[in-house]
N, C-alpha and C positions, 0 to 999 in steps of 0.2 A: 978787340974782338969780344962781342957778348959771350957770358958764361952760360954753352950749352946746358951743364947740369943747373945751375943758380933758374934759369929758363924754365926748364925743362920741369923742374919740381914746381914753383909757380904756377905754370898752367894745367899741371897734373891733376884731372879731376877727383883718383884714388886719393890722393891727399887730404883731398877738404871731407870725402867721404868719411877718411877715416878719422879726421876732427870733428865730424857731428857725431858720427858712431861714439866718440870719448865724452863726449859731450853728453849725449843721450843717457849713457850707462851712470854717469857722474848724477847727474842730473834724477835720473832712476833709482839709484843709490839712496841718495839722499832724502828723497821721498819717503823710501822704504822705514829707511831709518826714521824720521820724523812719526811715522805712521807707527813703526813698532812703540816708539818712546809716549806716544799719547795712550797707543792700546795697552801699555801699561799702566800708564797712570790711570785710564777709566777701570781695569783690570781692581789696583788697588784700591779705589773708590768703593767697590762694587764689595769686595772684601770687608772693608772698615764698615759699610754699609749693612751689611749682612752680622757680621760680628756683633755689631749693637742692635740689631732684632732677634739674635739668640740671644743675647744678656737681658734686655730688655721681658723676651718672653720666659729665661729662667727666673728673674726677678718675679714678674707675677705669678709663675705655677707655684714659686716657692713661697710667695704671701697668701695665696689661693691656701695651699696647705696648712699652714700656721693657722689660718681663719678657722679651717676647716677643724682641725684640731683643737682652737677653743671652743668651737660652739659643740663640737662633742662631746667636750668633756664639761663642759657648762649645764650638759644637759641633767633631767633630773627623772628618776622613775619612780613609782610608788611614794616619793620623798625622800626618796636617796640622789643628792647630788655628788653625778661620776666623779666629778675635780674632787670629792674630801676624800675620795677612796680610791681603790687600786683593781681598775677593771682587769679581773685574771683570764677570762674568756665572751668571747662576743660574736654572734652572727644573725645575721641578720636576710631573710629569705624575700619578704614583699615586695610585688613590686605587677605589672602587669598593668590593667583597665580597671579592674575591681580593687587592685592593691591583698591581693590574698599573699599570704606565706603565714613565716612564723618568727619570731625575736628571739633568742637567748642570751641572759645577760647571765654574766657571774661575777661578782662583787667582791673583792677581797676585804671586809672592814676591821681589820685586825688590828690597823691603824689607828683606831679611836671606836674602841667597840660603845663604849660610854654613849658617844653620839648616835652610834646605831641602836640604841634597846633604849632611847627619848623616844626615836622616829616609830621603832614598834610596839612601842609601850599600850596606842590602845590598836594595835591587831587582835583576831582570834588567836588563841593559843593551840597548837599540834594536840590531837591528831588532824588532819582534814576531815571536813565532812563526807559525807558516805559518796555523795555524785564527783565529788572534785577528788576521791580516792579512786573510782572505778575510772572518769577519762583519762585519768594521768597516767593509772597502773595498769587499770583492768581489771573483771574480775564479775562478780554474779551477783542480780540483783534483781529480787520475785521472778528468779527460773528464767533469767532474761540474761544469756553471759553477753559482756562487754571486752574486745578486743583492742581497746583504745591502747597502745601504750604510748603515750605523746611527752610522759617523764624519761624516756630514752631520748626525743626531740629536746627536750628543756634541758637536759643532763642534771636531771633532778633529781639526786640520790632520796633514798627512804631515811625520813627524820625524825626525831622521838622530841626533842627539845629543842622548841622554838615558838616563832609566829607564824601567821599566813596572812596576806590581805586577798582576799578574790573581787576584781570588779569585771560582772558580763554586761559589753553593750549595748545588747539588746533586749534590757533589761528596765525599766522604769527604776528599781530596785540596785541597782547597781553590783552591792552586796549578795544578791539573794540569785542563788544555784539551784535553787529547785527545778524549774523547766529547762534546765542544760540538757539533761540526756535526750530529752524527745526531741528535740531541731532537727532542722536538715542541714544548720549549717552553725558554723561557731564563728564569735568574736569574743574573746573575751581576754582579761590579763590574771597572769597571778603570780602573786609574789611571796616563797617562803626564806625564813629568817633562822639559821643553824644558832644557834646563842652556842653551843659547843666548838662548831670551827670559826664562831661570829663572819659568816659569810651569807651575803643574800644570793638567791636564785631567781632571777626574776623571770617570765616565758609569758610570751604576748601570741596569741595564735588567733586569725580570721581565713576562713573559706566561703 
């Protein structure tokens, strides 16, 4: 006699349902899995990928700087190169279409004062002259007072013993201050030399 259940399960269509349904899920499983295990692997890629364009781009900001800092201090004013000396204070205002502002340098040469009093050896020697005392300080001149004080801009203290060099220019003359006060507008540099705290002051100013 045939086995009713042996039968019975054989031609039961829930059965093979439910061995595709296992199949399916198995199957589905496995995908997932495959799928997760590559989206990590593009995941870390992307990672490692990115890591070396942040090192890459600190590598250049950080050669970018170093550059920046030698050609800074390579630089030279009046004839003072920053590298033999110890810039104590600095800023710097210009900048726009015209390039207007103003510079202030302050020099520590305490280092090698020797070096510094070759370089000013042929400057004028203090006081300043009468126009480059009134735009700096201010002060009256043929009943005409001057408001200027731009040695607050320079942080250019009042000096008894030293140099000065002046160049204005818009000037043929480079040296020569006489027609400063009457402009309407300044470019000019100047540079004074303390031989007491051996420090230069230098201020660059264009409007």
């Amino acid at each position: 006699m045939p086995d009713e259940h042996n039968s019975a399960k054989q031609t039961c269509p829930v059965g093979h349902l439910l061995d595709l349904f296992q199949l399916f899920v198995y199957s589905t499983a496995r995908s997932m899995v495959i799928i997760i295990v590559l989206n990590e692997a593009d995941i870390m890629r992307s990672i490692k990928r990115v890591g070396l364009i942040v090192v890459v781009i600190l590598i250049i900001a950080g050669l970018c700087l170093i550059c920046r800092k030698i050609m800074r201090n390579s630089r030279e004013v009046m004839g003072f190169r920053l590298s033999d000396f110890r810039v104590e204070a600095e800023e710097d205002t210009h900048g726009g279409f015209h390039g207007d502002g103003d510079h202030y340098l302050i020099l520590d040469c305490s280092s090698d004062p020797d070096k510094a009093k070759i370089i000013v050896q042929e400057w004028k020697p203090l006081p300043l002259s009468e126009n480059l005392e009134l735009i700096m300080f201010g002060g009256t001149k043929n009943g005409v007072s001057y408001g200027f004080d731009l040695a607050k801009n320079a942080h250019l203290p009042e000096i008894q013993n030293g140099y000065y060099r002046f160049e204005d220019k818009q000037s043929k003359d480079l040296s020569d201050d006489s027609g400063l006060l009457g402009r309407a507008s300044f470019n000019f540099r100047l540079a004074v030399y303390d031989l007491d705290t051996n420090k230069l002051y230098y201020f660059e100013f264009d409007t």
